[in-house]
N, C-alpha and C positions, 0 to 999 in steps of 0.2 A: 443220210447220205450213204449213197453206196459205192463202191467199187467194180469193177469188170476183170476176172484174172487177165492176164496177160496170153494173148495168146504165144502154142509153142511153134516153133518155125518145122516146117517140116526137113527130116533129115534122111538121108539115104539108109539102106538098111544097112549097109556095110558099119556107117559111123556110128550108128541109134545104139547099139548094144554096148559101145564104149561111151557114149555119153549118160548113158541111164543112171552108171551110179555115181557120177560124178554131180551131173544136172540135177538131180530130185533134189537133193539137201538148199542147193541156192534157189530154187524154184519155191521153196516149199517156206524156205525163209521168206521170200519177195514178199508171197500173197498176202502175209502183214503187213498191215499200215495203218496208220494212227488214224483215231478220229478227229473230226476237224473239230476246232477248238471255238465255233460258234455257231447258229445257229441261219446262219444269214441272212439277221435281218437287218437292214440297212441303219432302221433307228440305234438299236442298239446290238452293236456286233458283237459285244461278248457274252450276249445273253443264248443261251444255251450250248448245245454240243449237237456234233453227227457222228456216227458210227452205230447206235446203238436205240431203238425207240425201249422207255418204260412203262411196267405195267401196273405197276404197283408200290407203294412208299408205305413203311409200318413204319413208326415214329415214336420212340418209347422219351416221353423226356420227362423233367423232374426239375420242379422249379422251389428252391428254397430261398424266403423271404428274407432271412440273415442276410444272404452275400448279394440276393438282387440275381443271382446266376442260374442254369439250368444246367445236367447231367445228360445226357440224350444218348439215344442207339437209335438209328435211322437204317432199316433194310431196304434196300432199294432190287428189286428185282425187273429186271430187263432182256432183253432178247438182240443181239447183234445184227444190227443191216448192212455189215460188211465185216469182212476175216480182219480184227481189230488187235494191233498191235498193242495197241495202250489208246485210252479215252480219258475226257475228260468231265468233271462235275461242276458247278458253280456253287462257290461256299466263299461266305465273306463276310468280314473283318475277325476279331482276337479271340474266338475258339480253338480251342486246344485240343487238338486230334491224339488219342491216345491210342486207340487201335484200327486197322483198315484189313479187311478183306474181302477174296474175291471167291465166291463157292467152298468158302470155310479155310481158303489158305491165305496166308500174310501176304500181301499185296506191297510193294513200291510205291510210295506217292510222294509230291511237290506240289508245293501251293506257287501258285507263280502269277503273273498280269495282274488286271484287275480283279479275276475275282475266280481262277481257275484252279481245280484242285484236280492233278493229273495222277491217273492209276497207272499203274503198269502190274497187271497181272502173272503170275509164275510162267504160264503158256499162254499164247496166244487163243483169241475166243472165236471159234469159226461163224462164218454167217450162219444166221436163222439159229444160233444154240441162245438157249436162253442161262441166265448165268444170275448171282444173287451178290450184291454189293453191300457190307458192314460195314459202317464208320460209328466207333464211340467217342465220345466228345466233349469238353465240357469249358465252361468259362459264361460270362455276363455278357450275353448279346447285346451289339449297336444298331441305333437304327441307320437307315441311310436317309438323309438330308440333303436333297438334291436343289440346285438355285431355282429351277424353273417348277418341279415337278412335284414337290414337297417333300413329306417324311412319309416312309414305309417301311415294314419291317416290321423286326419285334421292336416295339414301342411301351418302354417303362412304364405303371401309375402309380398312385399312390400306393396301392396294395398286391399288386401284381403286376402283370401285364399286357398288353394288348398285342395280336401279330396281325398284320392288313400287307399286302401283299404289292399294289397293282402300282408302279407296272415290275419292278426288280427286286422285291423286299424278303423273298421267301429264302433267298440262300445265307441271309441274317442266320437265320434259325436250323436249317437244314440244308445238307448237299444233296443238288437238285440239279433237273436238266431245265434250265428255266427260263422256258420257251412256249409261249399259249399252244404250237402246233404239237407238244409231245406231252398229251395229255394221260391222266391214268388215275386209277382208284387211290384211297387213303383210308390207312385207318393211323387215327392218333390215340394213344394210352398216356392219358396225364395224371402228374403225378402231385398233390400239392398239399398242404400241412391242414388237417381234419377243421372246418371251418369255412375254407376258403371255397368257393367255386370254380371248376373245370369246366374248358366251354369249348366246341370244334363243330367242324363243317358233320353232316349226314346223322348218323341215328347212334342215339344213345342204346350203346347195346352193355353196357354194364358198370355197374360203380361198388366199389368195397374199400373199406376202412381198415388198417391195419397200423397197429406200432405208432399212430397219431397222425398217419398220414393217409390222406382218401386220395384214390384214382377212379378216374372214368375212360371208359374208353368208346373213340366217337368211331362210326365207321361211312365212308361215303362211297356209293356201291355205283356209281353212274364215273366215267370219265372227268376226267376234273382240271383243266389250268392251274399252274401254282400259282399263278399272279390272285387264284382265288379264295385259295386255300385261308383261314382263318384257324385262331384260340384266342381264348381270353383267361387270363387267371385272375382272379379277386372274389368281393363278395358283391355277388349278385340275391335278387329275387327271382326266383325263375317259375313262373308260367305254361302249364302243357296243357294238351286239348285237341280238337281237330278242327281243318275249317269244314266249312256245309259239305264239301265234297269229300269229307272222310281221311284227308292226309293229314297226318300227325305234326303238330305246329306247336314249336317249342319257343318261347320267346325269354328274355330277362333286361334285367334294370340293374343298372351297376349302382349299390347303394351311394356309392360317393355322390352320384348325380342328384340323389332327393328326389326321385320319383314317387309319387305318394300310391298307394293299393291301387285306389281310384283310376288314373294314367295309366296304369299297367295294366292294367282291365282292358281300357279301351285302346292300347297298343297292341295288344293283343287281341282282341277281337277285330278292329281295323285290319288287322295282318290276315286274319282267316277274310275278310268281309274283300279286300280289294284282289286277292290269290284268285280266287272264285270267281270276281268278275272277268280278272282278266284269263282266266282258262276258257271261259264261253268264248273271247275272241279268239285267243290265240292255241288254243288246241291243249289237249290231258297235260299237267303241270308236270315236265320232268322230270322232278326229283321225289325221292322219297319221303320226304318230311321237309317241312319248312317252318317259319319264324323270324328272330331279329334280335339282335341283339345290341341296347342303350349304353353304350359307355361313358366314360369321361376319361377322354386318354388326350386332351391337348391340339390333337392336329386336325383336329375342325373341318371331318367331312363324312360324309356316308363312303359305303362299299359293297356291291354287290357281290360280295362272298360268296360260294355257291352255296345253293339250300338253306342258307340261313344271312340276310346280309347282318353288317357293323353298322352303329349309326352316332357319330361323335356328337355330339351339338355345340361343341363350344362350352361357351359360358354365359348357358342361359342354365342354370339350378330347375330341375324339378320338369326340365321340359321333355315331350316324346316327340318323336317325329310327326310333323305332316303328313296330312292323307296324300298328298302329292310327293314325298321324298319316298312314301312307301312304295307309293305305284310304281316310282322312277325304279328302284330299286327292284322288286319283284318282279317289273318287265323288262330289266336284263335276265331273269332266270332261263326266259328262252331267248330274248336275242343277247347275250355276252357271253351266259355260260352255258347254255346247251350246245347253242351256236356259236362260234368262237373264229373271230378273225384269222386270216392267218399269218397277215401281218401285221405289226402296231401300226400303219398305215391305214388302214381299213378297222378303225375304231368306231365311226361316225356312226356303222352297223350296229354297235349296242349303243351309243348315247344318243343316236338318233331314234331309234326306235322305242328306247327308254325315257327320251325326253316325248316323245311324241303318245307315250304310255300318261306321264303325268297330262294330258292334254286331254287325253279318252275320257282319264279320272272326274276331269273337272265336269266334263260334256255331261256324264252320269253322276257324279253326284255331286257338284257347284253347282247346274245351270247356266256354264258357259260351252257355250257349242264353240268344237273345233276351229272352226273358222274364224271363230273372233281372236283367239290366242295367236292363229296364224298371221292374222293382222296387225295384231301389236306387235309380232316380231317383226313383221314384214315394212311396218313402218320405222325402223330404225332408218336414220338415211345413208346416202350411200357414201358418202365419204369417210365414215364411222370404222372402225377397228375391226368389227364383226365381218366386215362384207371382205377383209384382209384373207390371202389365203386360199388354198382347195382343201374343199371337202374329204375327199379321197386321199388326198396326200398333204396333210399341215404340215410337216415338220417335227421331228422329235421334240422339240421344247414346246408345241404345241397341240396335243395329242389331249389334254385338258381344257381348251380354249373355249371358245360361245361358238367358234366356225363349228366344230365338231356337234355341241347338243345341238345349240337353235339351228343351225342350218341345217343340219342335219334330219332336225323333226320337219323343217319345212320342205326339205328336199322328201320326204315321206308323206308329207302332203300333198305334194306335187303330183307324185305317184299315182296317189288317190285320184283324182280328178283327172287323171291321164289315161287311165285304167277303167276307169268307174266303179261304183259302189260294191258291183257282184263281183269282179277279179278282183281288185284288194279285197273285201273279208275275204276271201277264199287265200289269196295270200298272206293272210294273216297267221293262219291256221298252217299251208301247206309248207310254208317255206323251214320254218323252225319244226316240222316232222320228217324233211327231206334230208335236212343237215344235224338231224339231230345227234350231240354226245360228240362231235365231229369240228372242222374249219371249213370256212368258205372266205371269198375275197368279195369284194366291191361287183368285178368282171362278175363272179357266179351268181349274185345275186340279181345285176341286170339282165344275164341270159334267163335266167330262171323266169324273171316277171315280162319277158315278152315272149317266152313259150306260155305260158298260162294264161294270158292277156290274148295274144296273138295279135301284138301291135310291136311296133317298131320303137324302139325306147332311147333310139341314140339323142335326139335331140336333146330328154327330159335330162339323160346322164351327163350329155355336153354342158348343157348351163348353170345343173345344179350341184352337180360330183367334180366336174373336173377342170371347173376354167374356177377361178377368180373372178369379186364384185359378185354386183347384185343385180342376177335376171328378172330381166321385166315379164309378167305376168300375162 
């Protein structure tokens, strides 16, 4: 968000030279103004901030098994979109802020609303300066337990603990602008008692042992959502290698789970074998390295993390993930987190295209062709829960629902057959290189696919994005 100075009125030359030195101090005061205290999106309005886009989070934390708590310094460097009086962070629940700074000087802060921690810097920060944000901290992260949406956040286990993100879970752990549109690199430096395993989103660029305790520190060099962001602490197996196409593929097995050699083998090798498949459709895999990572952390679900997803299973002992939760998951790499909504509205973009991944999967390596998966969804009937809803716009408590996957991959089918076979793959490939590292909405993705196409797309958009019930075929 930005601001416009105020224009000044013009004044006669006789009066201009007595108001000069009176007018510049209240002039000069005005042009500060706070940033707005959310991000405006309509699902959730206290999720992020404006004033200010970031570039970058270094994240130094320290997680001791005693107390269950973490120690953390989080830099946050950033750059102003408007002459910013005072901004604000997203950080939430019982961490214990022990110091705040703003370019190395003691900063002013309040923790205030649901989830806002407000700076106020010594001087105001002009537009386009770039400026560097300290907060040290420390206390036992909670997760957030939402009725509809479930648990995210840092999330306790038996031996450490798990952090999964999507859609509000990151300000658990760190102060953050946490919002999918204000994305930026990471590096995390973890810290945990010699034994244990450290685990984060991008490339392991370093690990040392010191005084009994080992750190690693992870770095993610592509743009990044926080909703995406990922650690894990415990004791894992861990797994390196490359897939066919040469990108470094790190994967692990959280020993509580009882994954045997054998299963981790072939999780790992299914990780590099479906990465591969899905880069021939969808165009050179974004990120640097990739993999996956098996927990048993309780809340019973995958996450497509960037560059490396989470993968809960419950309480099934000893299980890996499905060739189909992998696909689902490694094809959001390009439709969620390269390409990234830009409102939680326009979700159905990654779980549609991700569910419609798990469908590719099976075509190649089940022996079910597309079409048939499209018809057993399609035969749900029509008075059913599913046909509840728009695609395009469910609802905040529904943004995880079946409207979003299955319609979603069906409305991607639709596509297809609307298009035909040579403009979809071509948009398979062109649309997640167009937007790549970036956001788009629902709107850019239908202009997109009727300039590439050169067909008119309202109707396929009317019936299957944006109205309610189930279109007839």
């Amino acid at each position: 968000m930005s601001t416009t100075p105020r224009a000044l009125a013009a004044v006669t030359l006789g009066v201009a030279a007595a108001l000069t030195v009176s007018a510049a101090p209240a002039s000069a005061a005005a042009r500060y103004t706070p940033g707005a205290p959310g991000a405006g999106d309509p699902y959730f309005p206290d999720m992020g901030n404006g004033g200010y886009d970031v570039g970058h989070y270094d994240i130094g934390l320290r997680y001791d098994p005693a107390t269950k708590g973490i120690r953390a310094v989080t830099k946050i460097k950033a750059r102003a979109t408007q002459d910013l009086s005072r901004f604000n962070l997203d950080f939430l629940g019982p961490l214990t802020i022990s110091s705040l700074t703003v370019d190395g000087h003691r900063a002013s802060f309040e923790r205030t609303g649901a989830q806002e921690l407000v700076i106020t810097p010594r001087k105001g920060l002009r537009k386009h300066r770039h400026f560097t944000v300290t907060v040290a901290y420390a206390g036992v992260p909670q997760p957030v337990n939402d009725a509809t949406l479930g648990t995210s956040g840092w999330i306790p286990t038996a031996d450490g603990a798990v952090m999964v993100n999507q859609p509000f879970g990151a300000a658990t752990v760190y102060p953050v602008n946490d919002h999918p549109t204000d994305k930026a690199t990471y590096t995390f430096t973890l810290t945990a008692p010699k034994g244990h395993t450290t685990l984060s989103n991008g490339d392991l660029r370093g690990t040392w042992t010191k005084g009994g305790w080992t750190t690693t520190r992870w770095v993610m060099r592509h743009p990044m959502a926080s909703e995406l962001s990922m650690l894990a602490i415990g004791k894992y197996d861990v797994l390196t290698g490359r897939t066919g196409d040469g990108v470094p593929n790190l994967t692990a097995t959280d020993r509580a789970q009882g994954v045997s050699p054998e299963n981790a083998r072939k999780f790992h090798r299914q990780t590099a074998e479906i990465q591969d498949f899905q880069a021939s459709m969808y165009g050179r895999y974004p990120f640097t390295s990739t993999g996956g990572i098996v927990v048993k952390g309780g809340f019973g679900y995958a996450l497509e993390t960037q560059g490396r997803p989470v993968y809960d299973l419950g309480r099934r002992p000893g299980a890996i993930p499905s060739g189909a939760l992998v696909a689902h998951e490694l094809g959001h790499q390009w439709f969620g987190d390269s390409v990234t909504p830009e409102r939680w509205a326009d979700i159905w973009m990654n779980e549609g295209f991700a569910t419609y991944s798990e469908w590719l999967y099976a075509e190649k390596f089940e022996g079910t062709p597309v079409q048939e998966s499209f018809d057993a969804v399609y035969a749900t009937p029509a008075d059913d829960g599913l046909w509840e809803g728009v695609v395009s716009d469910p609802g905040r408590d529904h943004i995880f629902d079946g409207l979003v996957y299955d319609r979603g991959a069906m409305a991607v089918h639709v596509l297809r057959q609307t298009i035909g076979e040579k403009s979809f793959h071509r948009l398979l490939k062109a649309w997640p290189a167009a937007y790549r590292y970036g956001n788009a909405s629902t709107e850019d993705l239908v202009r997109f696919a009727e300039r590439l196409s050169g067909k008119n797309l309202d109707g396929w958009a009317k019936a299957w994005l944006y109205s309610e019930g189930k279109p007839a075929l």
